[in-house]
MARSERO-787607 format. One record per residue (C-alpha): x, y, z; residue number from 1. Coordinates in nm, 4 decimals. Each point is the difference from the previous one (the first is absolute). Example, Ala and Ser with C-alpha at 12.3 -4.5 7.8 and 13.67 -1.06 7.14 Angstrom:
BEGIN
{baba {1.2300,-0.4500,0.7800},1}
{baba {0.1370,0.3440,-0.0660},2}
//
This chain:
BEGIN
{baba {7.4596,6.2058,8.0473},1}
{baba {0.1165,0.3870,-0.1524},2}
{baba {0.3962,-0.0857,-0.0123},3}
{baba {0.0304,0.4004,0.0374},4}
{baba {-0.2115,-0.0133,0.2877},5}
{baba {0.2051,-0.3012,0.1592},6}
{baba {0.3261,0.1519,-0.0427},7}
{baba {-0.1317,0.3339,0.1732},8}
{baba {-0.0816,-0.2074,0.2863},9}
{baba {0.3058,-0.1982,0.0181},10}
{baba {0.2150,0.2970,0.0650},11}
{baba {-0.1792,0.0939,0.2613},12}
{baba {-0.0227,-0.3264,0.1057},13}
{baba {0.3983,0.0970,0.0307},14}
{baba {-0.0609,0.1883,0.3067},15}
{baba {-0.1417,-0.2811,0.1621},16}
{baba {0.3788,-0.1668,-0.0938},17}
{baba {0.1519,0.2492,0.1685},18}
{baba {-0.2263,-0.0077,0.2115},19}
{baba {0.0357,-0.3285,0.1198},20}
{baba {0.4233,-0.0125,-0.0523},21}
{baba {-0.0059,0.3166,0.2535},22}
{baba {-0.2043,-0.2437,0.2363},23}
{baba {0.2017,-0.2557,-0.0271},24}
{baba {0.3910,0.0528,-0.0511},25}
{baba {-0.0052,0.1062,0.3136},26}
{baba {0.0203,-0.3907,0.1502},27}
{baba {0.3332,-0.0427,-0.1223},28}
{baba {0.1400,0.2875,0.1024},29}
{baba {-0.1604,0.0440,0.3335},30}
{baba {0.2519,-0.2032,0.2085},31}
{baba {0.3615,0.1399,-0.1665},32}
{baba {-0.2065,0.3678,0.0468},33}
{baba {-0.0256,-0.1211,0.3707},34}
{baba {0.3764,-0.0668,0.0111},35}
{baba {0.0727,0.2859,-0.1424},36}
{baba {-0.1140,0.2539,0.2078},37}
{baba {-0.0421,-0.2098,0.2954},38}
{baba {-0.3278,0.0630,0.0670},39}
{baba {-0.1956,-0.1271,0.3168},40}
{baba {-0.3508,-0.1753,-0.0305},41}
{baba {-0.2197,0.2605,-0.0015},42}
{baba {0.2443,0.2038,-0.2350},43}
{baba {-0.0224,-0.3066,-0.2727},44}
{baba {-0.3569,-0.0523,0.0556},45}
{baba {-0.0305,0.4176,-0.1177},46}
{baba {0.2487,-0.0207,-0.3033},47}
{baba {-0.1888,-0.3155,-0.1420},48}
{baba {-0.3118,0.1948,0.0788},49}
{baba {0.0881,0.3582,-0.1094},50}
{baba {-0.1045,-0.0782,-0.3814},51}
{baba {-0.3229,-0.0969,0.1258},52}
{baba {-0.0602,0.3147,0.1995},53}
{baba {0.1043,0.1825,-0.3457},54}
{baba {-0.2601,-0.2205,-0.1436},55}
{baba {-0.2744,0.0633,0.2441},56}
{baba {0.0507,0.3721,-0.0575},57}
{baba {0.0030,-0.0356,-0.3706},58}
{baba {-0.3215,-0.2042,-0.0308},59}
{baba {-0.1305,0.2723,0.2330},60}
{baba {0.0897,0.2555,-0.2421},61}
{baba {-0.0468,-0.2361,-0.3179},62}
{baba {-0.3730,0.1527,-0.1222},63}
{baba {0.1545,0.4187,-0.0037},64}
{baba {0.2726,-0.0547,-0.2312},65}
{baba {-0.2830,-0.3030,-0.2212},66}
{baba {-0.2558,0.2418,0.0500},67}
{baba {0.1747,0.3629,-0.0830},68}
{baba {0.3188,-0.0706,-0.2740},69}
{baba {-0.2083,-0.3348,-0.1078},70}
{baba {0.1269,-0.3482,0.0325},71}
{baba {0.2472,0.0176,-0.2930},72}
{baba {0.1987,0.2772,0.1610},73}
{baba {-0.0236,-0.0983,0.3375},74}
{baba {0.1568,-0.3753,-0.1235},75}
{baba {0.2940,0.2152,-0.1644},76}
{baba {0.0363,0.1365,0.3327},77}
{baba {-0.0031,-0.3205,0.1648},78}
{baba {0.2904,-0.1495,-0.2706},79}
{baba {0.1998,0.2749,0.1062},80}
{baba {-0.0325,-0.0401,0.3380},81}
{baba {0.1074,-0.3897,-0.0234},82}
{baba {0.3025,0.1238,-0.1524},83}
{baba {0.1131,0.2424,0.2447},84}
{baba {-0.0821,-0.1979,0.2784},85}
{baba {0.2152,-0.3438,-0.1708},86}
{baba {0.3147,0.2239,-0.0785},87}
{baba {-0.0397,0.1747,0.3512},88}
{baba {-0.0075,-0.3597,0.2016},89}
{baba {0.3191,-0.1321,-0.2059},90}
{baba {0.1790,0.2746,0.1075},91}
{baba {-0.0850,0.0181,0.3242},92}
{baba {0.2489,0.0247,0.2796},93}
{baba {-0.2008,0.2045,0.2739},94}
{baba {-0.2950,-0.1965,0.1299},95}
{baba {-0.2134,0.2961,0.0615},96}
{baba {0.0390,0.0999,-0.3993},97}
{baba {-0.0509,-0.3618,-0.0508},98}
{baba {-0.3657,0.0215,0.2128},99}
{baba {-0.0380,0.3257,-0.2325},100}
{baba {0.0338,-0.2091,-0.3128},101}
{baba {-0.1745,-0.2389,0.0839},102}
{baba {-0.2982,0.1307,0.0561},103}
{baba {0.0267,0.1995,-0.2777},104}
{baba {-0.0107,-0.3245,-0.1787},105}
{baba {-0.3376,-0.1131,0.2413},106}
{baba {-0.1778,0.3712,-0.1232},107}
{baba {0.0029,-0.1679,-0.3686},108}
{baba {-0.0888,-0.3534,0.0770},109}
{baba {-0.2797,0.1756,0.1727},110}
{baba {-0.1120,0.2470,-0.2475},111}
{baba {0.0755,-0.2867,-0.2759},112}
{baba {-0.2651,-0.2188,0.2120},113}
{baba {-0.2791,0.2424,-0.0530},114}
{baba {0.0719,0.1896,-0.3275},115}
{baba {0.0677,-0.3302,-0.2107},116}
{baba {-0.3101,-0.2517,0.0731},117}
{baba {-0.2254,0.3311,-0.0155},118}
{baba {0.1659,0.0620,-0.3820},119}
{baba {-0.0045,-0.3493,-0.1215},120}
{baba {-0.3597,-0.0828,0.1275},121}
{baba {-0.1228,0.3143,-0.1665},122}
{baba {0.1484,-0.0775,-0.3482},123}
{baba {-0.0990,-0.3621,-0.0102},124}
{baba {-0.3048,-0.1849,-0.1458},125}
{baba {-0.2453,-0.1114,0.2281},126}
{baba {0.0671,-0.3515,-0.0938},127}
{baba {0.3887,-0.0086,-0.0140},128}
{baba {0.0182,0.2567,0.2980},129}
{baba {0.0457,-0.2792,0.2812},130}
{baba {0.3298,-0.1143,-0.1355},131}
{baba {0.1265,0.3167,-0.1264},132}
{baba {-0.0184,0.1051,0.3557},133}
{baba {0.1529,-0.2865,0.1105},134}
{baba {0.2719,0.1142,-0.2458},135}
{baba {0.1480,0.2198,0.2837},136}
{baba {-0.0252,-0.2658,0.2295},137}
{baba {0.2015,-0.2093,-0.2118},138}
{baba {0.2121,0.2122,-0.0852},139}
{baba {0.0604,0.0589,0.4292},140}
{baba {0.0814,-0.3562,0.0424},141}
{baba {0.2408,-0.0329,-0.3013},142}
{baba {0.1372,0.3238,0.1438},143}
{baba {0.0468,-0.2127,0.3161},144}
{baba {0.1662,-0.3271,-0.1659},145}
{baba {0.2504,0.2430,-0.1767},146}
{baba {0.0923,0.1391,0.3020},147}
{baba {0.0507,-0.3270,0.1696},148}
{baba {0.1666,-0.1661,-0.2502},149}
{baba {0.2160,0.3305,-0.0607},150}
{baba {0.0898,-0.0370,0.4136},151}
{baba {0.1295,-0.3153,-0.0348},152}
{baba {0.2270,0.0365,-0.2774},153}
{baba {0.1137,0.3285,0.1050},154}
{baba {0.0342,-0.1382,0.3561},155}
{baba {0.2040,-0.2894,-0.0891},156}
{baba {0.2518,0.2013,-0.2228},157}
{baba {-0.0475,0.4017,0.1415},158}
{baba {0.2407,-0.0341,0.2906},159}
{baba {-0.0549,0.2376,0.2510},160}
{baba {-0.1587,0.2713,-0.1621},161}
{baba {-0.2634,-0.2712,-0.1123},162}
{baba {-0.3042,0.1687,0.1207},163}
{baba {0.0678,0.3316,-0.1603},164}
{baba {0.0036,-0.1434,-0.3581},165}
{baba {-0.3007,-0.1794,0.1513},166}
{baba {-0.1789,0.3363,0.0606},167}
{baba {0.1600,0.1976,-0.3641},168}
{baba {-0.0477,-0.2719,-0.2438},169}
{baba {-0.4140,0.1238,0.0463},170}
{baba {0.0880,0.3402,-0.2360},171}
{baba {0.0347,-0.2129,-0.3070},172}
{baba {-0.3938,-0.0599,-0.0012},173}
{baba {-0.0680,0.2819,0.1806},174}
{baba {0.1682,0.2298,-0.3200},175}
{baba {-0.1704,-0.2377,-0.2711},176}
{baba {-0.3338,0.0894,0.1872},177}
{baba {0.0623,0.3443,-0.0284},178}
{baba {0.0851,-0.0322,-0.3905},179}
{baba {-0.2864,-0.2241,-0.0630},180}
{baba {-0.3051,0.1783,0.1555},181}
{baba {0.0898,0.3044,-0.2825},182}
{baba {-0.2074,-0.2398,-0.2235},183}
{baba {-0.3452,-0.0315,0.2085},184}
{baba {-0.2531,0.2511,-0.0112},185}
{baba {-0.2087,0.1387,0.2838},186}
{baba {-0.2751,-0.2031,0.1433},187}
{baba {-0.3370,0.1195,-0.1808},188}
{baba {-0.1969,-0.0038,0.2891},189}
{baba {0.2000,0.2400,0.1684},190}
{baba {-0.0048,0.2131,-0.2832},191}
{baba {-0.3609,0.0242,-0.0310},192}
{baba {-0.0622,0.0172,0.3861},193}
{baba {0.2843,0.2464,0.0797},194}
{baba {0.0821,0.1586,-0.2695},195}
{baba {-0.3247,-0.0088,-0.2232},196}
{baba {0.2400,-0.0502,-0.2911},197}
{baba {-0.2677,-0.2321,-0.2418},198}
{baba {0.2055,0.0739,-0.2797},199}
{baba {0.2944,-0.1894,0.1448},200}
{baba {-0.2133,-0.2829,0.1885},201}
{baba {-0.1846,-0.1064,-0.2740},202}
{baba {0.3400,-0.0396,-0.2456},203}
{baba {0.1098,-0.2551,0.2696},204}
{baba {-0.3236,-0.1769,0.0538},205}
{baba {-0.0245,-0.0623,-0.3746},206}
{baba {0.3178,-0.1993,0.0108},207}
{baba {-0.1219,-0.2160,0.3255},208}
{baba {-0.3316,-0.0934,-0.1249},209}
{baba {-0.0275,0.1234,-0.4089},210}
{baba {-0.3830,-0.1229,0.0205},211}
{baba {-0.1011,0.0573,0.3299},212}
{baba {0.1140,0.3298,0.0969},213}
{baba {-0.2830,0.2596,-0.0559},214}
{baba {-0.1485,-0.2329,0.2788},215}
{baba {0.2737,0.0457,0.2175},216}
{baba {0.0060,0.3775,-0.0499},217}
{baba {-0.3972,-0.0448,0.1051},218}
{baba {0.0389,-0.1355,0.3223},219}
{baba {0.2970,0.2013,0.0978},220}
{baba {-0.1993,0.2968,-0.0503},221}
{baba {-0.2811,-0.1321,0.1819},222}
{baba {0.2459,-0.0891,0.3111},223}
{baba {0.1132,0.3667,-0.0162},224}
{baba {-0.3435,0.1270,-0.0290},225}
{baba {-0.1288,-0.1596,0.3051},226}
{baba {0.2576,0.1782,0.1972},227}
{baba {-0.0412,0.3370,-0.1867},228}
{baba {0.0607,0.3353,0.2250},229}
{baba {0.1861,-0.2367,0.2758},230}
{baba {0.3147,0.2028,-0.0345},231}
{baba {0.1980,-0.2955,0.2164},232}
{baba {-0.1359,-0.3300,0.0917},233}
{baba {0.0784,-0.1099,0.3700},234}
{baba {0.0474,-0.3579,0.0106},235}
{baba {-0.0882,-0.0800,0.3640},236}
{baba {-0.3330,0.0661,-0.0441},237}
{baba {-0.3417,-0.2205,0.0283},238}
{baba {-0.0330,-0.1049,-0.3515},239}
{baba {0.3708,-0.1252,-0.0257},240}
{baba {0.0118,-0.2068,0.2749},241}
{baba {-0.0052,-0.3108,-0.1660},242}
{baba {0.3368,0.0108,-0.1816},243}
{baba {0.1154,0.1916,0.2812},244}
{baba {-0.0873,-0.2966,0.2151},245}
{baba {0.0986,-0.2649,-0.2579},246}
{baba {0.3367,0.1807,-0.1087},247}
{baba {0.1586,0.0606,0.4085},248}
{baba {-0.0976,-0.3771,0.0764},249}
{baba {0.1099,-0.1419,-0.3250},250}
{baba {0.3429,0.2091,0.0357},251}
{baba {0.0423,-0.0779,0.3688},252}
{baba {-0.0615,-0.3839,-0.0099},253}
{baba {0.2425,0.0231,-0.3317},254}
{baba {0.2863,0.0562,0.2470},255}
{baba {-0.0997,-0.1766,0.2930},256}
{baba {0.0633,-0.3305,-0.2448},257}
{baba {0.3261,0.1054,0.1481},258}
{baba {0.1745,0.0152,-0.4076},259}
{baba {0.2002,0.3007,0.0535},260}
{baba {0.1656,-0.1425,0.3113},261}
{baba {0.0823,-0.3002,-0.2256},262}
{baba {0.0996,0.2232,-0.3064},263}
{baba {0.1894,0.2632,0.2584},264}
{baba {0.1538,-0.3111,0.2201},265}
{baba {-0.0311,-0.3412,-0.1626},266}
{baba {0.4255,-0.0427,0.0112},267}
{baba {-0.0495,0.0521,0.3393},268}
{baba {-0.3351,-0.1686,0.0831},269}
{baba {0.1992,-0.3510,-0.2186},270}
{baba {0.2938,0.0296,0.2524},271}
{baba {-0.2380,0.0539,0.3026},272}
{baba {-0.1270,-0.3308,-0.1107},273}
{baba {0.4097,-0.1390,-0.0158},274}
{baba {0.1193,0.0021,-0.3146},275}
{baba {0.3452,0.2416,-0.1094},276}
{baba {0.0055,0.2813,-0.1699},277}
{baba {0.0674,-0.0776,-0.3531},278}
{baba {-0.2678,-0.2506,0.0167},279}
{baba {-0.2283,0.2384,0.0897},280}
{baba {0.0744,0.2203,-0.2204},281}
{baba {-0.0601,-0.2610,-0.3163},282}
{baba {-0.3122,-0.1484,0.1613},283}
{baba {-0.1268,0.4157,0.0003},284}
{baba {0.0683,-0.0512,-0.3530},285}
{baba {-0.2626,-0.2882,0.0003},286}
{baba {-0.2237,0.2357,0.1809},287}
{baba {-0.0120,0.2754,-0.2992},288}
{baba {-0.0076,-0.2780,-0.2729},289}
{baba {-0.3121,-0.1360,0.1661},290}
{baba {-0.1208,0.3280,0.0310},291}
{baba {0.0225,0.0820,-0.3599},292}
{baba {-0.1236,-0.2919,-0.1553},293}
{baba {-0.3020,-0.0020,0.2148},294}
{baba {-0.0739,0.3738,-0.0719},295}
{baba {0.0204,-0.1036,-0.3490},296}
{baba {-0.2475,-0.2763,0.0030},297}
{baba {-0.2565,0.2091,0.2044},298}
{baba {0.0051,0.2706,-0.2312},299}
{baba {-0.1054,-0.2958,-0.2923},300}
{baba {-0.3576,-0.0658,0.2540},301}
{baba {-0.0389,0.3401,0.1839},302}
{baba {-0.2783,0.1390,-0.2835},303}
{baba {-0.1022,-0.4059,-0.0267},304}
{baba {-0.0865,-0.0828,0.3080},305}
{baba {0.0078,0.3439,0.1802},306}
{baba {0.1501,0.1897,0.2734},307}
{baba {-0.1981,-0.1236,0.3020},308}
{baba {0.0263,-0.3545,-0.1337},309}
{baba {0.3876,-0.0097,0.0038},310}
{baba {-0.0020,0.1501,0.3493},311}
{baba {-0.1915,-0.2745,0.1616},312}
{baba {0.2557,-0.2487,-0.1784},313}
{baba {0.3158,0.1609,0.1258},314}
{baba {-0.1620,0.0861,0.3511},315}
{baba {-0.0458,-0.3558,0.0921},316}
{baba {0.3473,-0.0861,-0.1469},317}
{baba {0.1439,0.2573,0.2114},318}
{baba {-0.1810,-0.1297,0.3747},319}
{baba {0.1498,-0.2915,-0.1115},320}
{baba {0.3732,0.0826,-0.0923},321}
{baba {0.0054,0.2326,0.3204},322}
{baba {-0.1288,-0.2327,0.2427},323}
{baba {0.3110,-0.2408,-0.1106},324}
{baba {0.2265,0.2278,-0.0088},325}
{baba {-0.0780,0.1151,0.3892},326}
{baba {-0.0003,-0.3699,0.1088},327}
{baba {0.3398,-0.0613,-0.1819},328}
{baba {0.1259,0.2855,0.2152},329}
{baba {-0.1239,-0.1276,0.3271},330}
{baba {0.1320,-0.3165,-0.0853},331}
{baba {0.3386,0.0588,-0.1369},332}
{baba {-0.0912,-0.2336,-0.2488},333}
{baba {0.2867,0.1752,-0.2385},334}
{baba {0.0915,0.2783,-0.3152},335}
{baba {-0.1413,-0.2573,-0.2825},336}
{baba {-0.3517,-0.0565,0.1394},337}
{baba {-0.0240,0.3870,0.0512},338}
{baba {0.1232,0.0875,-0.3269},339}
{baba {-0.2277,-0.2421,-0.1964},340}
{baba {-0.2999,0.1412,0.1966},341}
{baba {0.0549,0.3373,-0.0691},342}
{baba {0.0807,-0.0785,-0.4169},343}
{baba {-0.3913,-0.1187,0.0276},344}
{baba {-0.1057,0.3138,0.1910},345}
{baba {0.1893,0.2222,-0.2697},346}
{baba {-0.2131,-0.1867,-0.2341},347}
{baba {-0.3252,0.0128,0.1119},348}
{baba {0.0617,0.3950,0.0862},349}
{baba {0.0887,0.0715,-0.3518},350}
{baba {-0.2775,-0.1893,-0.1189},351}
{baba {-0.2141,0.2300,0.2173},352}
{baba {0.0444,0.2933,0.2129},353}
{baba {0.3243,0.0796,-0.2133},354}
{baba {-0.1694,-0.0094,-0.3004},355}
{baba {-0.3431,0.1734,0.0721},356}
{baba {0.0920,0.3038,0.2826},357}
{baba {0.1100,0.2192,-0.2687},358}
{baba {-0.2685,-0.0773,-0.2656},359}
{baba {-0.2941,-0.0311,0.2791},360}
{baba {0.0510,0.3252,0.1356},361}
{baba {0.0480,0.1284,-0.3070},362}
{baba {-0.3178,-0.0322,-0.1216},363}
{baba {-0.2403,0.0309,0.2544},364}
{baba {0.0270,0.3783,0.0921},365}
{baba {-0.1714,0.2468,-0.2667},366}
{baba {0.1576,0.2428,-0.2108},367}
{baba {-0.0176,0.3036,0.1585},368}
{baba {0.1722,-0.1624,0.3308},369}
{baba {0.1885,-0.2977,-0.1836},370}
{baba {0.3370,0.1694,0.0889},371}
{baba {-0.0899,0.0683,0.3842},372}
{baba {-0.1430,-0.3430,0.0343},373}
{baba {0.3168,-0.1433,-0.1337},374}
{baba {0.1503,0.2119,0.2210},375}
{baba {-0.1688,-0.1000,0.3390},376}
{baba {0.0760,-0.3534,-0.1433},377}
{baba {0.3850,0.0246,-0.0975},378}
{baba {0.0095,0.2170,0.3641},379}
{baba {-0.1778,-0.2914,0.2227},380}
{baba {0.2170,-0.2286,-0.1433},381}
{baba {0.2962,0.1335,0.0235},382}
{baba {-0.0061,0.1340,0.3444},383}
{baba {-0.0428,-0.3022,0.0941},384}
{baba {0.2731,-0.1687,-0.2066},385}
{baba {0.1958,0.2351,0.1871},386}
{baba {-0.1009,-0.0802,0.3454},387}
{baba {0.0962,-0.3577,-0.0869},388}
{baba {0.3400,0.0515,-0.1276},389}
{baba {0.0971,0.1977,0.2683},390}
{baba {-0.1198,-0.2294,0.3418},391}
{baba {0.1295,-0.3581,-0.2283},392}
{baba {0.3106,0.0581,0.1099},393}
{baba {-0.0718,0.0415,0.3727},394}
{baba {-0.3166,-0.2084,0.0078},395}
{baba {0.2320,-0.3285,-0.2124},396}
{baba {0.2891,0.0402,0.2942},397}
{baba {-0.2231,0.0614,0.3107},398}
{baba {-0.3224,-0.2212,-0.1002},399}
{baba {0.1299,-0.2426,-0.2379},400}
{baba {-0.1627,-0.1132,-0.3766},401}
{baba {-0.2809,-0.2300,0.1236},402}
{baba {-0.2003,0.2526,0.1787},403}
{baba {0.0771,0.2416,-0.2877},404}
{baba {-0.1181,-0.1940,-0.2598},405}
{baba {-0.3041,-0.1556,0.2180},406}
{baba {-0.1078,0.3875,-0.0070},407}
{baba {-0.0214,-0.0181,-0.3335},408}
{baba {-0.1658,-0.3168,-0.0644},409}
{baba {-0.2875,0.1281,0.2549},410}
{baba {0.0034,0.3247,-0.2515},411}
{baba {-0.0723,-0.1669,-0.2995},412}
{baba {-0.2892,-0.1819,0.2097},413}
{baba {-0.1576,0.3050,0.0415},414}
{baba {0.0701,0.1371,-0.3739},415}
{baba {-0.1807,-0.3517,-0.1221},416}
{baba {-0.2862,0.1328,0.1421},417}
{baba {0.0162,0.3523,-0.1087},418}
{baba {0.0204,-0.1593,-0.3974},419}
{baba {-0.3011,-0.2006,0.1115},420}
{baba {-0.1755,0.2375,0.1234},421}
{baba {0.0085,0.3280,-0.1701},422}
{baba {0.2851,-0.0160,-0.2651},423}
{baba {-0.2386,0.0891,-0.3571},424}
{baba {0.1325,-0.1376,-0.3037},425}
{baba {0.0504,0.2468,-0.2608},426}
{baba {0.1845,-0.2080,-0.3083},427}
{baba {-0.1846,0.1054,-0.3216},428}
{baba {-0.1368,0.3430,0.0653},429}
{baba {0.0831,0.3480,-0.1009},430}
{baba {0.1227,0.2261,0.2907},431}
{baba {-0.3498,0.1735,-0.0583},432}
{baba {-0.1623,-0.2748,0.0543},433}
{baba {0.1687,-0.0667,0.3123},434}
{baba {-0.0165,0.3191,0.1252},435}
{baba {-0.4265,-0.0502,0.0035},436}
{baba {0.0052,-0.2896,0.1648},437}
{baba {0.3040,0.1672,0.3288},438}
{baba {-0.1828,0.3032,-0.0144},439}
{baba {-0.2262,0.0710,0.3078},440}
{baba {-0.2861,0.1734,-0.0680},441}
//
């Protein structure tokens, strides 16, 4: 593999860091933030959620800023806004400027969703591009075990202003994002498909692929051919309709594994299930590790053994894991039992859905709608992370954790079949090639 060509993908990978540190941190500080302010139910539920309306919004908006200033600028934009938004949280002490910076902070996780898979999957080799991909998604779960181990250092030794050093200690990466990305050049795709700026493309392409990249300048030009005198593609129309369908379902059943109430809530989920608080917030700890290393080892097989392959793995691991999780619940059975069950489901997610959302709908989308389609995916799913984090709260104290977690055993049911049934495998191919076999004709 092109060491240049890695190292341009691990800083954006970076976004996904932040990304996932953004997502994260906020578990630690969720409860003294509750304190502070004294905030009722439905008040908590929205603070915890607010970043994910701010990332709804910027996934939304993710393919204008990808599409018009390119990907490069649009991840500068996206450092700066992590920034802003960590500095603005630590030094919060009205909660409505709090909600402001916030989702602030859910606008870049958003825009960093779209704008970085789209980059790294259209700078990568066919053959390496699976776990380059999966470079952001490591990158978002390493992003997550920072942030929990940072909470529970911070938490034992931060007092009571814990939770804003919680929330500011984020601009650190956030600035060495913004430094870094001066070194990566502009995706050549986007350069030849938006700007028509060969010159440029092909001086990048010849340090991906040194022997291979008059053919890669070939089929780019045929994509962008085929489309020729379409001034802007619509994506919800007939011949798209296969990633359309395969990215909403595959973004939808992504959340309905129920991670981000675990990542947003798992302190509180581990002392719903009756153990104290500093225990839960180590055995969260335990959560991220598992996370990590299991991201890790899936990136090793995802171009082995494929994308649709590790989902079917993961999906019966996580029917499983689920199922025992909801009958520990009903049957008080105690914290330990809960929290081993859900270290397995962290693994077998990371292993799959983790590991292969970002790359999968990545690549099946073609280039002249990549960035929408990532869009409509990043969107989907996190609208729906959003609707999660905000009714846990309400749903965990009214309903209780077995029939929540039953729900989402019964989802991943239904996502086994989807995988069975229509989920393509695409390790192997060049995003031209894929785009042949989506397109409807």
């Amino acid at each position: 593999m092109n060491n240049i060509v890695f190292f341009w993908a691990f800083v954006v990978a970076l976004g996904g860091f932040l990304f996932g540190f953004d997502t994260a941190v906020i578990s630690g500080a969720e409860q003294h933030i509750q304190q502070y302010w004294q905030l009722t139910e439905v008040q908590h539920g929205f603070t915890v959620s607010i970043a994910l309306i701010g990332t709804v919004f910027g996934a939304l908006g993710g393919s204008l800023p990808s599409d018009k200033l390119g990907r490069r600028n649009t991840l500068l934009l996206v450092a700066l806004i992590y920034l802003v938004s960590a500095v603005g949280t630590a030094m919060s002490t009205n909660w409505y400027f709090f909600l402001i910076c916030r989702f602030v902070g859910g606008l870049g996780v958003g825009a960093s969703s779209v704008t970085a898979p789209v980059y790294i999957s259209e700078v990568s080799p066919a053959a390496y591009r699976g776990r380059m991909v999966a470079l952001f998604q490591f990158n978002v779960v390493f992003g997550i075990l920072i942030s929990y181990l940072s909470n529970y250092f911070i938490g034992g030794y931060g007092g009571e202003n814990a939770w804003r050093l919680m929330l500011g200690i984020q601009a650190i990466p956030a600035a060495l994002f913004l430094v870094l990305l001066r070194w990566v050049p502009e995706s050549p795709r986007w350069l030849l498909l938006h700007r028509k700026n060969e010159a440029a493309a092909i001086n990048t392409l010849k340090i991906i692929s040194p022997d291979g990249y008059q053919d890669d300048i070939t089929t780019i030009r045929q994509s962008q051919q085929s489309v020729a005198g379409v001034p802007a593609e619509r994506l919800f129309s007939g011949k798209y309709r296969t990633p359309v369908m395969l990215a909403v379902l595959f973004a939808v059943f992504n959340q309905v594994s129920g991670i981000n109430a675990i990542i947003y809530y798992a302190p509180r989920i581990f002392e719903m299930s009756g153990m104290g608080t500093g225990s839960s917030l180590l055995s969260t700890v335990g959560l991220g590790i598992v996370n990590f290393v299991f991201t890790l080892t899936a990136i090793r097989f995802i171009d082995r053994i494929g994308r649709r392959q590790l989902m079917l793995i993961g999906t019966g691991g996580l029917i499983a894991t689920l199922g025992l999780v909801a009958i520990s619940f009903y049957m008080h059975t105690g914290g330990m039992a809960v929290i081993s069950y859900l270290l397995v489901y962290m693994a077998f997610f990371a292993f799959s859905q983790g590991a292969v959302i970002w790359v999968f709908i990545s690549e099946i989308f073609p280039n002249q709608v990549r960035a929408k389609g990532q869009t409509l995916g990043s969107f989907t799913h996190w609208i729906m992370a959003a609707l999660i984090a905000f009714t846990f709260p309400y749903l965990a104290s009214h309903i209780g954790g077995g029939h929540i977690f039953l729900f989402f055993c019964l989802m991943m049911v239904l996502q086994l079949l989807f995988v069975w049934r229509w989920m393509p495998e695409t390790k192997g191919q060049t995003l031209e090639e894929i785009e042949t076999t989506m397109m409807v004709h």
